[in-house]
Each structure stands twice: as structure tokens, then as C-alpha cells.
PATI-809920 format. One record per residue: residue number from 0; chain; x, y, z of N, C-alpha, C in turn. Coordinates in steps of 0.001 Angstrom, whole numbers. Atoms other than C-alpha are relative to their C-alpha. Layout:
# PATI-809920
+-----+----+---------+---------+---------+---------+---------+---------+---------+---------+---------+
!   i ! ch !     n.u !     n.v !     n.w !    ca.u !    ca.v !    ca.w !     c.u !     c.v !     c.w !
+-----+----+---------+---------+---------+---------+---------+---------+---------+---------+---------+
! NUM !  A !       X !       Y !       Z !       X !       Y !       Z !       X !       Y !       Z !
...
+-----+----+---------+---------+---------+---------+---------+---------+---------+---------+---------+
***
This chain:
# PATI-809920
+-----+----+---------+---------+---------+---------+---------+---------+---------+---------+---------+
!   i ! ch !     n.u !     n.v !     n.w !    ca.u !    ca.v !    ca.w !     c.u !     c.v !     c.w !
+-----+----+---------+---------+---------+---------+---------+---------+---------+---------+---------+
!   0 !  A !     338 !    -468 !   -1349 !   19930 !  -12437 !  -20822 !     297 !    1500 !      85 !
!   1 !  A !    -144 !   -1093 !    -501 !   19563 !   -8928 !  -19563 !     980 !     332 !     482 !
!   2 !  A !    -935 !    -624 !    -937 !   21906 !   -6841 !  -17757 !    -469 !    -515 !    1222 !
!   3 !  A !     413 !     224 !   -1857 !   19991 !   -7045 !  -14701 !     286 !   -1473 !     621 !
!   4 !  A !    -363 !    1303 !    -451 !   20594 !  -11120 !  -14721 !    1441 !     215 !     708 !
!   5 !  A !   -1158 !     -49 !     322 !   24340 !   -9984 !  -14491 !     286 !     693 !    1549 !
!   6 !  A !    -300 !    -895 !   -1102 !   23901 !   -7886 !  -11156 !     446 !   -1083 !    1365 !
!   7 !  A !      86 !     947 !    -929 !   24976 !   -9180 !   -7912 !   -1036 !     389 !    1154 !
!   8 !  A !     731 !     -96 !   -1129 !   22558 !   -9623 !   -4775 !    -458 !    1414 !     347 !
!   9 !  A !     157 !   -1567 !    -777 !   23409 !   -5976 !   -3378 !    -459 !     710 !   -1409 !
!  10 !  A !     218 !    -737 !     879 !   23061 !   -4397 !   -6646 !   -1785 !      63 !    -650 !
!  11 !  A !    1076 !     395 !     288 !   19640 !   -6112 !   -7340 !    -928 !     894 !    1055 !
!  12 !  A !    1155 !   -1042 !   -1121 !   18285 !   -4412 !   -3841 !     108 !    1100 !    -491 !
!  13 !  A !    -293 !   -1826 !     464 !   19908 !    -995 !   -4920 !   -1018 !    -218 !   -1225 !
!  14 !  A !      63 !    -259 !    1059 !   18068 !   -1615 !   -8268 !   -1771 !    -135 !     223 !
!  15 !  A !    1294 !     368 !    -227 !   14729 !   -2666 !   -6437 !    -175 !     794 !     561 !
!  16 !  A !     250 !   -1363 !    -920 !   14859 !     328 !   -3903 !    -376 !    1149 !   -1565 !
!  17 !  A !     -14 !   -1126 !    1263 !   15539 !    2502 !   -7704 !   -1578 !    -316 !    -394 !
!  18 !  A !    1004 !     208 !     714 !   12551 !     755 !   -9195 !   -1556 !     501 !     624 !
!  19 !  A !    1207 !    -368 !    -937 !    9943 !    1488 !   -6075 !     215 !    1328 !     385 !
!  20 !  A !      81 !   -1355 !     -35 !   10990 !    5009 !   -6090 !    -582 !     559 !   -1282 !
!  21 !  A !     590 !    -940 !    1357 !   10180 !    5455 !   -9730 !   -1265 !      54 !     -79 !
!  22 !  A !    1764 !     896 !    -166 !    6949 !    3776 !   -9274 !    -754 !    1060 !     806 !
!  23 !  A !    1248 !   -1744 !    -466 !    5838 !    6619 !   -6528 !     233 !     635 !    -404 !
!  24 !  A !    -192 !   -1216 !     836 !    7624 !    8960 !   -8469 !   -1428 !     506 !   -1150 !
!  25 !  A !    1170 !    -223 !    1423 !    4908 !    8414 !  -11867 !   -1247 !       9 !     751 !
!  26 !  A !     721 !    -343 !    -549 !    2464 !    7762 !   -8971 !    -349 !    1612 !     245 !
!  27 !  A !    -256 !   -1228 !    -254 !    2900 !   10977 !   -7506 !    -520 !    1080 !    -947 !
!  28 !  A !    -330 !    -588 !    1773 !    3316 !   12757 !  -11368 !    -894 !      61 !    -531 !
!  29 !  A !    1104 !     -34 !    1055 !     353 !   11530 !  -12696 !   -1376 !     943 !     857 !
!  30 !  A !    1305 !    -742 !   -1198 !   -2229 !   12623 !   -9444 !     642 !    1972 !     144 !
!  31 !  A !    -522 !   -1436 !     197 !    -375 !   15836 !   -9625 !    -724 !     970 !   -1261 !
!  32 !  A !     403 !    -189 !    1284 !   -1030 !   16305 !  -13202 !   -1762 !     519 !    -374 !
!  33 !  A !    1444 !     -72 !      76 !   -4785 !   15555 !  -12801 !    -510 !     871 !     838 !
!  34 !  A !      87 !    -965 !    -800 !   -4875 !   17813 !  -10013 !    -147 !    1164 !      68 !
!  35 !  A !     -34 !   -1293 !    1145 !   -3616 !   20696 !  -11962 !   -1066 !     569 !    -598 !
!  36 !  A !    1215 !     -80 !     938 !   -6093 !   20388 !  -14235 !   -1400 !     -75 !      73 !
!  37 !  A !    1510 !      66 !    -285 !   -9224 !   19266 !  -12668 !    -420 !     378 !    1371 !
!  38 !  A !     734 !     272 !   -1338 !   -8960 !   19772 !   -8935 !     658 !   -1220 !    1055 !
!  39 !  A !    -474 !    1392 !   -1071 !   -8239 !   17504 !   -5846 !    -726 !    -794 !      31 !
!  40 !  A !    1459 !    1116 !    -297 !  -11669 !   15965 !   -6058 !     372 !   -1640 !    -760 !
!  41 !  A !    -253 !    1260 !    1494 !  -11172 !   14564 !   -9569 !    1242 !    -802 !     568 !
!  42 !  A !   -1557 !     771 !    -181 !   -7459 !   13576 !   -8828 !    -194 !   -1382 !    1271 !
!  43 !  A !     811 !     888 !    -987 !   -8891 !   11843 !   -5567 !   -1066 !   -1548 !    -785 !
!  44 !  A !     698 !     425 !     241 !  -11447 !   10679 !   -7370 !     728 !   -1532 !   -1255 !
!  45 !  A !    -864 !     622 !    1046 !   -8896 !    9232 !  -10392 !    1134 !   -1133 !     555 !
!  46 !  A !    -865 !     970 !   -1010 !   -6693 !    7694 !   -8011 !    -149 !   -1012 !     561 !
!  47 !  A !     962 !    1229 !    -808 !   -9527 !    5716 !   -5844 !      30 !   -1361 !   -1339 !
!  48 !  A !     737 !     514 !    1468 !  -10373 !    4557 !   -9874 !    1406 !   -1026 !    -236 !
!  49 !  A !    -608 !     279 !     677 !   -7033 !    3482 !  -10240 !     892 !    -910 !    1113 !
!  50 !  A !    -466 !     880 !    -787 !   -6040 !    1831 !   -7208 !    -953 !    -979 !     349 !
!  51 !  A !    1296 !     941 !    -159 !   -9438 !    -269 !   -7279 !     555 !   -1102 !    -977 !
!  52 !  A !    -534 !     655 !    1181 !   -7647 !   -1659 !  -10278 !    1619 !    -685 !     289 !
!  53 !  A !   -1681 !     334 !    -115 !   -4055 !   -2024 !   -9464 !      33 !    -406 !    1190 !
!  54 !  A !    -282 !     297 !   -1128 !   -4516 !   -3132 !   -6115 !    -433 !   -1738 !      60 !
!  55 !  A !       1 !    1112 !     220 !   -5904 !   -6584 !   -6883 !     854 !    -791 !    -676 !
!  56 !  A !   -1040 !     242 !     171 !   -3447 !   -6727 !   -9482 !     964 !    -291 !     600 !
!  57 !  A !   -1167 !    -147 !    -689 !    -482 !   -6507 !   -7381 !    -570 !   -1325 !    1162 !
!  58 !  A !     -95 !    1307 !    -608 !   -1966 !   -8966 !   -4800 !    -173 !   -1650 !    -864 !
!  59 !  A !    -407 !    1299 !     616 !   -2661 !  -11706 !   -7400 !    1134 !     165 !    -257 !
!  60 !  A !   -1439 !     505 !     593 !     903 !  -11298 !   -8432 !     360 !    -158 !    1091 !
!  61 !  A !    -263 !     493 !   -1128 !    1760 !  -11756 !   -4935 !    -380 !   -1154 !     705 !
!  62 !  A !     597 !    1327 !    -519 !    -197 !  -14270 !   -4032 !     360 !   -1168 !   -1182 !
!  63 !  A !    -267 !    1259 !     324 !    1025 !  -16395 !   -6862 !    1541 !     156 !     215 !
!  64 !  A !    -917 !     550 !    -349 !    4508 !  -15834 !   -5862 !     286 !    -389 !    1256 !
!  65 !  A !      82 !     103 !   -1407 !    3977 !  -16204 !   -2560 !    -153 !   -1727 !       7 !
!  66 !  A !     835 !    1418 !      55 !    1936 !  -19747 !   -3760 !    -888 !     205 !    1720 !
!  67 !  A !    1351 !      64 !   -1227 !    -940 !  -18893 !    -971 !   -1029 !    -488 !    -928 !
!  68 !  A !    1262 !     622 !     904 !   -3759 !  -20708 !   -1661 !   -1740 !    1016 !       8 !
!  69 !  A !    1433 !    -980 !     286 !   -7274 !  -19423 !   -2329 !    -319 !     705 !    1379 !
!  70 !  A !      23 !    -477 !   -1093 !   -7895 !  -18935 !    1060 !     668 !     182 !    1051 !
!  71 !  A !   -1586 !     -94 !    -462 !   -4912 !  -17433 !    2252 !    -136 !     297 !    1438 !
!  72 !  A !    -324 !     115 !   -1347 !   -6389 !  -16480 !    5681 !     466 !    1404 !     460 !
!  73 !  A !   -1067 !   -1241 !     341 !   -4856 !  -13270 !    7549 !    1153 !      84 !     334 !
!  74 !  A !   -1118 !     271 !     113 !   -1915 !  -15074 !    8233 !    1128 !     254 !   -1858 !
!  75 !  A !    -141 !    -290 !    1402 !   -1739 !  -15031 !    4295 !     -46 !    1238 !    -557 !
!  76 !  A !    -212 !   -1824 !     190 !   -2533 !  -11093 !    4153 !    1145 !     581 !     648 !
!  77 !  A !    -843 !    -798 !    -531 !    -271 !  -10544 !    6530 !    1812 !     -10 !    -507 !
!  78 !  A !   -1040 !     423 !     643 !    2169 !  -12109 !    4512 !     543 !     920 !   -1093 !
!  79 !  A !     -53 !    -198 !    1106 !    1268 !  -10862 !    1448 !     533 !    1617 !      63 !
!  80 !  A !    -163 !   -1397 !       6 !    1458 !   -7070 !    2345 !    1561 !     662 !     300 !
!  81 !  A !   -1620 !      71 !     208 !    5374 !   -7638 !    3091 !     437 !     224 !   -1390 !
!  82 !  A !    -253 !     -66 !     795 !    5781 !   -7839 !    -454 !    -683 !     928 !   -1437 !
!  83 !  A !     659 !   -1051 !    1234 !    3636 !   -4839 !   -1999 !    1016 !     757 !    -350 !
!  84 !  A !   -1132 !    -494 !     490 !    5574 !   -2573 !   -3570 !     656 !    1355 !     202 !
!  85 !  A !    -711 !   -1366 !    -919 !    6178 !     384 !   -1269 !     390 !    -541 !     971 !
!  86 !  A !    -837 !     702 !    -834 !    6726 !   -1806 !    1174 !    1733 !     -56 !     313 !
!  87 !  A !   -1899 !    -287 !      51 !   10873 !   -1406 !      34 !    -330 !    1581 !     351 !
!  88 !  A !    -309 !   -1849 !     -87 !   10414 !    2445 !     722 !    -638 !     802 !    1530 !
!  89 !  A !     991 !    -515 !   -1352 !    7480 !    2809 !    3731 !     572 !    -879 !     883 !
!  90 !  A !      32 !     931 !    -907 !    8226 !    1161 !    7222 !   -1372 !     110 !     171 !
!  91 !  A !    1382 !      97 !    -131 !    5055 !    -502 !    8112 !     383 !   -1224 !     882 !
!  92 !  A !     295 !     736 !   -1518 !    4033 !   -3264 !   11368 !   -1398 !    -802 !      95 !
!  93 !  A !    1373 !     520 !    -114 !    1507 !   -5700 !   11794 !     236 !    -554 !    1420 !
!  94 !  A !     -46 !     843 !   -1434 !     382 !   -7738 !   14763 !   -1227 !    -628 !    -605 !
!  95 !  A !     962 !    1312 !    -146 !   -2037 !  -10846 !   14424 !      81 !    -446 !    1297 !
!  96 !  A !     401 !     891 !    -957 !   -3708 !  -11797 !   17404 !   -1660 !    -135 !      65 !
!  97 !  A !    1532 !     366 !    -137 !   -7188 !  -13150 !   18474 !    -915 !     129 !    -858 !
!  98 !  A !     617 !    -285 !    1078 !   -8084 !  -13215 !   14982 !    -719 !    1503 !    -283 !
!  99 !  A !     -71 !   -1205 !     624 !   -7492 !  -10038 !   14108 !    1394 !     342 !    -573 !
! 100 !  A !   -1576 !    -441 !     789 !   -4543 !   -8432 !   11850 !      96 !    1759 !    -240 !
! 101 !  A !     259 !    -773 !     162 !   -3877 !   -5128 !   12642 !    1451 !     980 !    -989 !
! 102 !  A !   -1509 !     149 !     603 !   -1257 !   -3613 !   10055 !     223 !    1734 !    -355 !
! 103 !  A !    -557 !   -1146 !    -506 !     396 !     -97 !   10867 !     873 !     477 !   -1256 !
! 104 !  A !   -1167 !    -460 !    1138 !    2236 !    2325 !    7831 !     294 !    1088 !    1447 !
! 105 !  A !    -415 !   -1387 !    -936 !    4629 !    3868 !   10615 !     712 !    1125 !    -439 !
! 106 !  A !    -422 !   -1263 !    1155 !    6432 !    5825 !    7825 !    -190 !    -322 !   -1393 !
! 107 !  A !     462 !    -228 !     954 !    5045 !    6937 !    4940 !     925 !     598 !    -885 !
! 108 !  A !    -762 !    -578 !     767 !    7479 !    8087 !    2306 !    -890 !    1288 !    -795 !
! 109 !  A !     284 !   -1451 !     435 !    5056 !   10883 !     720 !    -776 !     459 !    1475 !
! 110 !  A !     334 !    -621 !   -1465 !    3477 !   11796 !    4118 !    1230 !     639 !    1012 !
! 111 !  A !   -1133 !    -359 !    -910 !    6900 !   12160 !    5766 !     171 !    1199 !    -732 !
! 112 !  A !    -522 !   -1106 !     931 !    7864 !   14123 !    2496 !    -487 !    1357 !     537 !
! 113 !  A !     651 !    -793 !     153 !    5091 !   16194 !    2785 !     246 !    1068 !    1762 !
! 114 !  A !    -127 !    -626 !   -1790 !    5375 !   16757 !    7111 !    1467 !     957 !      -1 !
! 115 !  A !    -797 !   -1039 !      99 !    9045 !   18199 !    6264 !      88 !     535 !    -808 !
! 116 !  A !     -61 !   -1087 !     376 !    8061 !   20415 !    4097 !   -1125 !     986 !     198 !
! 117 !  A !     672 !    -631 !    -784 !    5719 !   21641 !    6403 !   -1806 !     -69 !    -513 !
! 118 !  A !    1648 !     148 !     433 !    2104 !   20663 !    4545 !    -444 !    -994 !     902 !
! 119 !  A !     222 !     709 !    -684 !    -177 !   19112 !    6138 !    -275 !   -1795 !    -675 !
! 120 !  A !      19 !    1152 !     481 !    -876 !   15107 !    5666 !   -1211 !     -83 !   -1146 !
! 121 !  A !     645 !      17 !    1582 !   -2153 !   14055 !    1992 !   -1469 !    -322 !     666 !
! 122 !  A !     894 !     262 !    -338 !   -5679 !   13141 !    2681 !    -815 !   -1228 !    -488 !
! 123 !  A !    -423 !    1246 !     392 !   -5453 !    9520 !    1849 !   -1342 !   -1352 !    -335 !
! 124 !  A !     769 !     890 !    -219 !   -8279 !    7739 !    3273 !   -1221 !    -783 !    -466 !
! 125 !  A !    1421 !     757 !    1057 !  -11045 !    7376 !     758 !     534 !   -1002 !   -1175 !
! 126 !  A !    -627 !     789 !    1028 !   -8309 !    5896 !   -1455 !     534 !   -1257 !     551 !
! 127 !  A !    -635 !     774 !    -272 !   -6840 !    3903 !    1111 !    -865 !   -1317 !    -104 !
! 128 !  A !     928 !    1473 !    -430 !  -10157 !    2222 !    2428 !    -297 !   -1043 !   -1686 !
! 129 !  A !    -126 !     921 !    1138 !  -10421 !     762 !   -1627 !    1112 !    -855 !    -387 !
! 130 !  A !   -1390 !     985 !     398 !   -6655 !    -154 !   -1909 !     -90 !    -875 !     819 !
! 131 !  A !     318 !    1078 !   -1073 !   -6908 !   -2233 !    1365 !    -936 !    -875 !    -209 !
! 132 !  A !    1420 !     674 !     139 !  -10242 !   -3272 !     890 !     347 !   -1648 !   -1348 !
! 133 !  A !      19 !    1287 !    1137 !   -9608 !   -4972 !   -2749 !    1073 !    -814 !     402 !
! 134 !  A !    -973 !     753 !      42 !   -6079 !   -6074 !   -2169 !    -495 !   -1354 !    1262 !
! 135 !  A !     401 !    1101 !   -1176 !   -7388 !   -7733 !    1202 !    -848 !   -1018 !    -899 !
! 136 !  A !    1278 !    1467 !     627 !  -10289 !   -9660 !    -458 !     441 !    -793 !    -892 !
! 137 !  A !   -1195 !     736 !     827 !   -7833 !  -10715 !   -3582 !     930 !   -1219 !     308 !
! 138 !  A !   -1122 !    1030 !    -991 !   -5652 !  -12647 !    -696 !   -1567 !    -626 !     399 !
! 139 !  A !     943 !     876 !      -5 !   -8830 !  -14046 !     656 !   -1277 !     820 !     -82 !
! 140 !  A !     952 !    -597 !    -391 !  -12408 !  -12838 !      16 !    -596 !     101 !     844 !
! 141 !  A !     457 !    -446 !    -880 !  -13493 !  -13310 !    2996 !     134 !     989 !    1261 !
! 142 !  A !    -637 !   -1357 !    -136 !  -11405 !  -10673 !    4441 !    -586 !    1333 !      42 !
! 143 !  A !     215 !    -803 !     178 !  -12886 !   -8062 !    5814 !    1073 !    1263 !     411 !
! 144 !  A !   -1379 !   -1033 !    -733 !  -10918 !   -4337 !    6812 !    -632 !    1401 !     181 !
! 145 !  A !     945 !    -961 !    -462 !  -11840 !   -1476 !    8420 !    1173 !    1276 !     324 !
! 146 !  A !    -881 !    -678 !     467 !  -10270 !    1262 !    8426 !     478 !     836 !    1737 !
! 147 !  A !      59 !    -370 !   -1710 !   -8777 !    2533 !   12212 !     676 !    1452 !     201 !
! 148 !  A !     268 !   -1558 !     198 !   -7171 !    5955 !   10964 !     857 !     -14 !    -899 !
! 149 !  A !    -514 !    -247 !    1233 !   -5735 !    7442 !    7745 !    -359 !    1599 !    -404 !
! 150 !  A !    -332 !   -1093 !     611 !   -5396 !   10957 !    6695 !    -985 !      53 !    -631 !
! 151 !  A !    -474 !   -1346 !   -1255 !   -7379 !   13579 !    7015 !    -460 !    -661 !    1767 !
! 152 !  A !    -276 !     726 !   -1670 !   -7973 !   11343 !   10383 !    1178 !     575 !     884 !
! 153 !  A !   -1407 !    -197 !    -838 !   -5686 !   12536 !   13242 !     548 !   -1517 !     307 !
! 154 !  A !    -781 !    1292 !      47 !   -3355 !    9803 !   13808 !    1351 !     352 !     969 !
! 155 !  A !   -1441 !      34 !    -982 !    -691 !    8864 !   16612 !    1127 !     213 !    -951 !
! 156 !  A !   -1610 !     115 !     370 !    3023 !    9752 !   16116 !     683 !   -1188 !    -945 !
! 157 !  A !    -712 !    1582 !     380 !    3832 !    6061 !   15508 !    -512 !    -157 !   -1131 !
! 158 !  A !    1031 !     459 !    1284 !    1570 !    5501 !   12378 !    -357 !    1484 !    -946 !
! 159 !  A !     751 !    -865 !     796 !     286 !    7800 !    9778 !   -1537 !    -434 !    -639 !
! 160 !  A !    1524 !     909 !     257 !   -2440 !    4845 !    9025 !     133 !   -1261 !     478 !
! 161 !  A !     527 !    1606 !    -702 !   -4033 !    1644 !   10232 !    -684 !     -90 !    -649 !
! 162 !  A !     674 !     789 !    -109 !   -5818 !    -800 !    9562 !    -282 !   -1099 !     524 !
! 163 !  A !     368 !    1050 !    -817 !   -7626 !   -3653 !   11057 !    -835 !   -1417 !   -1016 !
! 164 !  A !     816 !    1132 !    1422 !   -8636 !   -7146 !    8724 !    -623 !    -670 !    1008 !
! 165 !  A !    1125 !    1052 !    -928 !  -11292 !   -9887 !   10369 !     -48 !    -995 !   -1036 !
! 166 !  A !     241 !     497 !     698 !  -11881 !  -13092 !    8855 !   -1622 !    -612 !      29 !
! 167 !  A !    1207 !     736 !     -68 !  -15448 !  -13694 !    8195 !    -610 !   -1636 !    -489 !
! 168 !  A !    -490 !    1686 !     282 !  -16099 !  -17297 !    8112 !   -1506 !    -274 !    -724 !
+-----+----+---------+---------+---------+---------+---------+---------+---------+---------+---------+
***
């Protein structure tokens, strides 16, 4: 067995907070990198490419520990998005009613970054509407999501982004 079997409870969160910082850290690192070198377009463009990919990922691994079934519903998204993996680092808010799921990032850990050090907000939204998009349909395809504002969007105080899911039947 590992070390990490060996940790207790608290040490495991401290070690899960460490692990979802490194994670935006190489995030961060790598779009930087490409940025450098090619531009914001490309980096934009490399990012969309790469969260089209990793974003289904991450909800099938969620959805099988979760055990949601195929059609998880957006009781089942709304579930599932508790356990992505910024989730330990961003506060974020949903509300489900009248079949709708509307689910709020009210702090953003690189958006905040970025607001105190006086830049303006990353410009998020062409990447977001794909990360949302796949991860939603992954939990159930019929899942649709729309996008209600996200950077360069102006956006209330309370939020830096929204979204809104529907279940098409």
C-alpha cells in the first residue's frame, strides 16, 4: 500500500485540495506556453481541443462513481458537477426547478486571480460552452445547456459564469 492509504481523513482533503491545485497549475502552464508561442487564438483554440476531450472523461469517471445510470437526468448533472475537479478550489451554486438546472461558478479561482491582479476576466466562453456542453451530454445525452454568461460576457458580481441545462425528452 501507498503512503497515501496511511493518511488520515484531514490529511486526505489537504492532499485533495494539493492535487486540484496542481491540476490548474499544469492547466494554466500548458495554455500559457501555447500562448507564448502561437497567440491567444491558437491557445483558445488548443484548450476548446482539449477540454472537448477531458471533459467527457471526467464525467464518465464520475458518473461511474457516482453509479448514475444512463440517464442520469439533471438531477444526475446536478449531482455530478459537485464532484468535477475544481469544484475543491471554485465555489459554485445550482438551483433545479421547473425543469431547469441552472448552475452558477460564483468564484472562480483563475478569474479571481486574475481580478486581483487587476486584468481583466480570462475570456472563457467558447471553451466553456464545449466543456459544459460534452460533460452535460456524458451524464445524460439528452441534456441540453446554454450558455447564460461567461467571460468576455459581462457578468453579475455573484457569478463569473452560468449556465442553464434542459432536458429534452
Amino acid at each position: 500500500m501507498s503512503a497515501i492509504g496511511d493518511l488520515s481523513r484531514e490529511q486526505l482533503l489537504e492532499l485533495l485540495g494539493n492535487f486540484a491545485k496542481n491540476w490548474l497549475a499544469h492547466d494554466g502552464l500548458w495554455f500559457q506556453a501555447v500562448e507564448k508561442k502561437r497567440g491567444m487564438d491558437e491557445a483558445i483554440e488548443a484548450d476548446t481541443a482539449a477540454w472537448a476531450r477531458f471533459s467527457p472523461i471526467e464525467a464518465k469517471r464520475i458518473k461511474a462513481f457516482l453509479g448514475l445510470p444512463e440517464h442520469a437526468g439533471l438531477e444526475g448533472l446536478d449531482e455530478a458537477l459537485k464532484y468535477r475537479m475544481y469544484a475543491v478550489l471554485n465555489k459554485q451554486s445550482s438551483e433545479l426547478k421547473d425543469g431547469v438546472l441552472r448552475f452558477y461558478m460564483n468564484d472562480c479561482r483563475v478569474q479571481s486571480a486574475r481580478k486581483r491582479k487587476g486584468l481583466p476576466d480570462f475570456p472563457c466562453k467558447s471553451v466553456g460552452i464545449v466543456e459544459y456542453t460534452t460533460f452535460a451530454e456524458t451524464i445524460d445525452p439528452r441534456i441540453r445547456t446554454r450558455c447564460i454568461a461567461c467571460p468576455p460576457d459581462k457578468h453579475p458580481e455573484e457569478y463569473f459564469c452560468a449556465w442553464e441545462f434542459t432536458l429534452e425528452e
